[in-house]
C-alpha positions in Angstrom: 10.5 23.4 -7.2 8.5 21.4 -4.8 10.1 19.5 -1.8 10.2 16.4 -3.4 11.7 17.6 -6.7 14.3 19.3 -4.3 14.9 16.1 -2.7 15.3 13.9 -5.8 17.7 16.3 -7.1 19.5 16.3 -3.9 20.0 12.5 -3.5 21.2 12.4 -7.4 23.7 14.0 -6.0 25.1 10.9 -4.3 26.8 7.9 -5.3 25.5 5.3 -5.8 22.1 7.0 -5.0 22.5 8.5 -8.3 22.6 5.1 -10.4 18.8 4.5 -9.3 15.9 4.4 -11.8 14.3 7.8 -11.6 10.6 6.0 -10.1 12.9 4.4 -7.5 14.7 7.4 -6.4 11.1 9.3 -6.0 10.3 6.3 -3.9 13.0 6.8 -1.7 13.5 11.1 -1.4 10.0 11.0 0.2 11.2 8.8 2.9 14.5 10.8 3.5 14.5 13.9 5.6 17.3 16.4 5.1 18.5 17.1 8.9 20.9 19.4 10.9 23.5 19.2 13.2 24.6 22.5 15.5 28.1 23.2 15.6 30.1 20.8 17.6 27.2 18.0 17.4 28.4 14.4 17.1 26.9 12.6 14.0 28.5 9.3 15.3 31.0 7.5 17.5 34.1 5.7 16.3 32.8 2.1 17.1 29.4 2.9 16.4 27.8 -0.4 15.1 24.4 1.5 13.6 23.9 0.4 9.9 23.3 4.3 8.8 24.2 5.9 5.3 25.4 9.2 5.9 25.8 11.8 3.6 26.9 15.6 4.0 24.5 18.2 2.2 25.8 21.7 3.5 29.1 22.7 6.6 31.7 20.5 7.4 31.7 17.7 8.8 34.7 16.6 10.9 36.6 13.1 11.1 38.4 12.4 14.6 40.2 9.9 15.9 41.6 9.9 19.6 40.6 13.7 19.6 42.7 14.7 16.7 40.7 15.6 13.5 42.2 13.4 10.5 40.3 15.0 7.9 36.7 16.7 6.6 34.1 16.4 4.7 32.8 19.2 3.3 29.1 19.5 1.3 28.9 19.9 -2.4 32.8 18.6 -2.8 33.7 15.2 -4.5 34.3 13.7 -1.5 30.7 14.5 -0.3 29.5 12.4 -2.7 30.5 9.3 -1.5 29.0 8.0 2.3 31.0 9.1 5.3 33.1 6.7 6.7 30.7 3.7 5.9 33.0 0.5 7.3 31.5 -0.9 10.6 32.4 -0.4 13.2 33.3 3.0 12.2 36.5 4.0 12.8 36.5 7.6 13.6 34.3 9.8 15.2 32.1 12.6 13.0 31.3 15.7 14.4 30.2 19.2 12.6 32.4 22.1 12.9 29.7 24.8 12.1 26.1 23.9 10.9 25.9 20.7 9.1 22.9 19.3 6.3 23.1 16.3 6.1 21.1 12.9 5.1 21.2 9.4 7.0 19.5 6.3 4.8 18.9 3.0 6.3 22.2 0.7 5.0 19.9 -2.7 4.9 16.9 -0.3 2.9 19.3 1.1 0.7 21.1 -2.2 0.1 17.7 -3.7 -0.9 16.6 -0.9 -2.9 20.3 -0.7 -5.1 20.7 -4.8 -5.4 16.0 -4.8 -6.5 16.8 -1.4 -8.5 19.7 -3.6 -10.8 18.5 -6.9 -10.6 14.9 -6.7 -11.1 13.4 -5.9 -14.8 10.8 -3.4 -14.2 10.3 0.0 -12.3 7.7 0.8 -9.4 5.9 2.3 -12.4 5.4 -0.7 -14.4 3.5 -2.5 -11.1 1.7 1.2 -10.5 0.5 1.1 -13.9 -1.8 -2.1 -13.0 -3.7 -0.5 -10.7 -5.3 3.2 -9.7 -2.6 5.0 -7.7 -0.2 4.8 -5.2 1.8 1.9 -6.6 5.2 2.6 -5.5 3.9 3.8 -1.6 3.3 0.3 -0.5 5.5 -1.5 -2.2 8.6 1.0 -0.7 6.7 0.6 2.7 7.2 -3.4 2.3 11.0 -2.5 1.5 11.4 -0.4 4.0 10.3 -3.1 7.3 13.3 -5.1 8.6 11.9 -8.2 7.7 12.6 -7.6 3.9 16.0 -7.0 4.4 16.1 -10.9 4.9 14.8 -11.8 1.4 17.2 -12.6 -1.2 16.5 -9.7 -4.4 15.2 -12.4 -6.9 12.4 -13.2 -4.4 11.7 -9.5 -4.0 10.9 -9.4 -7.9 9.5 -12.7 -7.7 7.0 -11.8 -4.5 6.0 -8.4 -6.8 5.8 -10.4 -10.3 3.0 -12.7 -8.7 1.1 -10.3 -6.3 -2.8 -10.1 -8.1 -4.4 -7.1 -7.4 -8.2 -7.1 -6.2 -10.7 -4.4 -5.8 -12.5 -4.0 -2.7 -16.2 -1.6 -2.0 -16.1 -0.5 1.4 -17.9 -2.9 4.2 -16.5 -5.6 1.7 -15.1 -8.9 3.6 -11.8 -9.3 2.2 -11.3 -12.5 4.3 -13.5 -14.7 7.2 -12.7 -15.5 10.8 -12.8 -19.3 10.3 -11.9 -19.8 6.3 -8.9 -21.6 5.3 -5.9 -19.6 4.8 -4.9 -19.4 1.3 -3.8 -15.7 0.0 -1.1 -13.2 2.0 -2.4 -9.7 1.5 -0.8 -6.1 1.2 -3.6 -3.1 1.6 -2.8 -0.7 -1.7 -5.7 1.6 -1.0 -8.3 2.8 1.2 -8.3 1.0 4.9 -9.5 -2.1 6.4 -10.5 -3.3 10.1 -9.4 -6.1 11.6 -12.1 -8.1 13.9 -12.0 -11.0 15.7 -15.5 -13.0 17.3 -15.5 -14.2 20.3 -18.3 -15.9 22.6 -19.0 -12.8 24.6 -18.7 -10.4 21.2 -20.5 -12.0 18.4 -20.2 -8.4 16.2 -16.5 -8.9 17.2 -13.6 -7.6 19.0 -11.8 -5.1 17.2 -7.8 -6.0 16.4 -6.4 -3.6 14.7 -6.7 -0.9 12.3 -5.0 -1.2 8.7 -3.5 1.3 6.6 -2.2 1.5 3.1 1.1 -1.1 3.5 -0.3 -2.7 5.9 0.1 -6.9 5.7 -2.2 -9.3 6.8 -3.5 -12.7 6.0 0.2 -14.5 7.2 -0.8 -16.3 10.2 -3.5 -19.3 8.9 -0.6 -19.7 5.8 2.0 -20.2 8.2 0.7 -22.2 10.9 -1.8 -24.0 8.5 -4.5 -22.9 10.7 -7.9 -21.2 9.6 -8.5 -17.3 9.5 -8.0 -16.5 13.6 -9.6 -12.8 12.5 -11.9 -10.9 9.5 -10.5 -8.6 7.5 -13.1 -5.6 6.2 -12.8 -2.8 4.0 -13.3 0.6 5.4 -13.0 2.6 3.0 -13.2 1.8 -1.2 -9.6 -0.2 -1.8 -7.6 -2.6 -3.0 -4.9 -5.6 -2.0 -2.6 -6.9 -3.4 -1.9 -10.9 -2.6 0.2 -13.7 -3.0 -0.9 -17.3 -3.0 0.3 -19.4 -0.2 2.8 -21.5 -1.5 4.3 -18.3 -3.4 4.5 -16.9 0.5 5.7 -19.9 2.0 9.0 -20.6 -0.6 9.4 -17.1 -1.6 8.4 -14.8 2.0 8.3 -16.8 5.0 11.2 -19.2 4.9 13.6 -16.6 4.1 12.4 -14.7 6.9 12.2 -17.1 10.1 15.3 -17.7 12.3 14.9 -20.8 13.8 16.7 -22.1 17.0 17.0 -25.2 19.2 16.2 -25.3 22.7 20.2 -25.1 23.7 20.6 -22.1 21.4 17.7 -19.9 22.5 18.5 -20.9 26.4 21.7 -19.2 25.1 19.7 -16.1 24.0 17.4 -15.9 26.8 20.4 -15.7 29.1 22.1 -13.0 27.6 19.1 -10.5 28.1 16.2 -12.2 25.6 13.0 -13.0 26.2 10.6 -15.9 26.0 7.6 -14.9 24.0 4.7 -17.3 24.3 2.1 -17.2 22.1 -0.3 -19.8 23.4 -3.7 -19.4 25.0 -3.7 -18.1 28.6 -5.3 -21.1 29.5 -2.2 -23.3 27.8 0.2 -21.3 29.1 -1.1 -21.3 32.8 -1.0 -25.2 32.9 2.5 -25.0 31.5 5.0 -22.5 30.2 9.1 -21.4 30.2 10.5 -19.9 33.3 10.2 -16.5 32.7 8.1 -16.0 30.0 5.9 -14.1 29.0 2.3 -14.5 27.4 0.7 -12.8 24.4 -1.3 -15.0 22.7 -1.5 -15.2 18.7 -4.2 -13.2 17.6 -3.7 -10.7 20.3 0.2 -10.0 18.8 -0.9 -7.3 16.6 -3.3 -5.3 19.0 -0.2 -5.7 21.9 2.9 -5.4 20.1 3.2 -1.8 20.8 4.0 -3.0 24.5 7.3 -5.3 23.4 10.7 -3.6 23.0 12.5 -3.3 20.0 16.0 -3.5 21.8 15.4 -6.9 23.5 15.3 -10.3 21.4 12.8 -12.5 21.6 12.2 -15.9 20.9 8.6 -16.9 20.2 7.5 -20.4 21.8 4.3 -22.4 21.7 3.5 -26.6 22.0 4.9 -27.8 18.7 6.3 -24.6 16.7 2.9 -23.1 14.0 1.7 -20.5 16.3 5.1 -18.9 17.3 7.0 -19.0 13.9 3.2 -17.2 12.9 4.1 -14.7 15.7 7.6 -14.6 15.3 7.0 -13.3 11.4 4.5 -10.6 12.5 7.4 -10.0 15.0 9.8 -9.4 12.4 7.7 -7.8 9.6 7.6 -5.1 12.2 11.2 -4.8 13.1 11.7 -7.1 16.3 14.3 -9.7 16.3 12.4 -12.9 16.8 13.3 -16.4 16.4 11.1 -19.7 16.7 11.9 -22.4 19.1 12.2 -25.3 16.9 9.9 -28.0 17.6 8.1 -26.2 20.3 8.2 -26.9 24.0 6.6 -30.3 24.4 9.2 -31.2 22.1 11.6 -30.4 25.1 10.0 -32.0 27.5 9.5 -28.8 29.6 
């Protein structure tokens, strides 16, 4: 058997793991990795908050509360099929007595995944079929970002029903610094560079590198702005991509958390961050106390500096460019939120 056929029948092994369509549950061993705990190891704390799935492969786990144990879980038994302890906070602490196997999911990724798997009325395979290979890698990669744990299920199927795909040559120009936004893209194949011309660099800066999952195209359909960037193939590809008002009704409202100016002074003051997205230029004339400046279509090239533990709230004049930054933010796992109105709409 190969590791992934090992994995598959591992997780059908699990409820309610085991009521997946069989393309789906492929979709979903290949991102799960069967790990180990030494004896005496704490899988988690009672409290714990984390939204985790565990379940136990192999050993015993253990179930404490206030240092007694209260009861076990041992691998391959009817009990290990269900998750351990899955209420939030949990209410015991886990700990292995001996060497422990076990799997931890995701709980918003699997939640997705179960309420898509029953609601929708097709498989990964069906959308795979429509194009050369590779179909359900890009489309679990989009279910697997924190920002599409935000999207009702219907819209999921929806966003995937509509999606064209298009075919792409390497050096292609899948889309123009300066056109006007009208398609969101997902790269399906092959690889793409993203450049951006500037006065000093008319061959362009370059952005950002894209790989197969990889979303782009968002910012000029949210902010109604033109292309800020180019998009070109590296390497023979294809997209997939949704029209704008398809993103706009069925992606992007879902996903933006707006706030007013009282409410993210609120979350600023209990350890968030202002997150303007401005020019330099804008921002040196004028800005929040405290804020900090990374403009637009710089986000993707600095995002690697933010951190994923602190909440930000993106601002800029009047509210297009930081709900565009604020998407990117959460498309990538940040908790971001948009100052409504902006901050001339403050009076700041």
């Amino acid at each position: 058997m190969t590791a992934e056929q090992t994995n598959v029948q591992l997780l059908k092994g699990f409820s309610p793991l085991d009521g997946l369509k069989r393309d789906n549950l492929a979709a979903l061993a290949r991102k799960v990795q069967l790990r180990e705990l030494s004896p005496g190891q704490v899988l988690f704390k009672e409290g714990d908050t984390e939204k985790r799935t565990f379940y136990i492969a192999s050993g015993i786990l253990e179930l404490v509360d206030q240092g007694k144990v209260v009861g076990t879980v041992e691998g391959g038994s009817e009990l290990a099929r269900s998750p351990v302890a899955p209420i939030y906070p949990r209410r015991v602490s886990a700990r292995a007595r001996g060497r422990v196997k076990f799997i931890s999911i995701d709980s918003d990724l699997l939640d997705v995944m179960l309420t898509w798997d029953q609601t929708g009325q097709y498989e990964v395979s069906d959308l795979q079929a429509a194009h050369d290979h590779g179909g359900e890698d890009w489309m679990t990669m989009l279910l697997q970002t924190k920002a599409f744990h935000k999207i009702p299920p219907a819209n999921i199927q929806a966003i995937f029903m509509r999606m064209q795909q298009i075919n792409y040559k390497s050096g292609d120009v899948i889309l123009k610094q300066g056109a006007e936004g009208d398609y969101f893209y997902v790269l399906t194949r092959g690889s793409a560079v993203v450049t951006r011309e500037t006065p000093l660099s008319k061959e362009g800066i370059k952005l950002a590198e894209l790989q197969v999952g990889d979303t782009f195209g968002e910012e000029a359909l949210i902010s109604d702005a033109k292309r800020n960037a180019t998009v070109t193939m590296t390497a023979d590809g294809s997209v997939m991509r949704l029209g704008k008002e398809d993103f706009k009704t069925l992606l992007n409202e879902p996903m933006l958390d707006w706030l007013s100016h009282e409410e993210a002074e609120r979350v600023v003051a209990n350890g968030g961050q202002w997150l303007d997205v401005r020019l330099p230029s804008e921002f040196e004339n004028h800005h929040l106390e405290g804020a900090i400046n990374i403009p637009l279509y710089f986000i993707r090239l600095k995002i690697s500096t933010l951190d994923h533990d602190k909440k930000y709230v993106v601002c800029c004049d009047t509210g297009r460019r930081s709900s565009a930054g604020a998407y990117i933010l959460n498309e990538r796992g940040y908790q971001a939120y948009v100052l409504r109105g902006g901050i001339n709409k403050n009076d700041m």
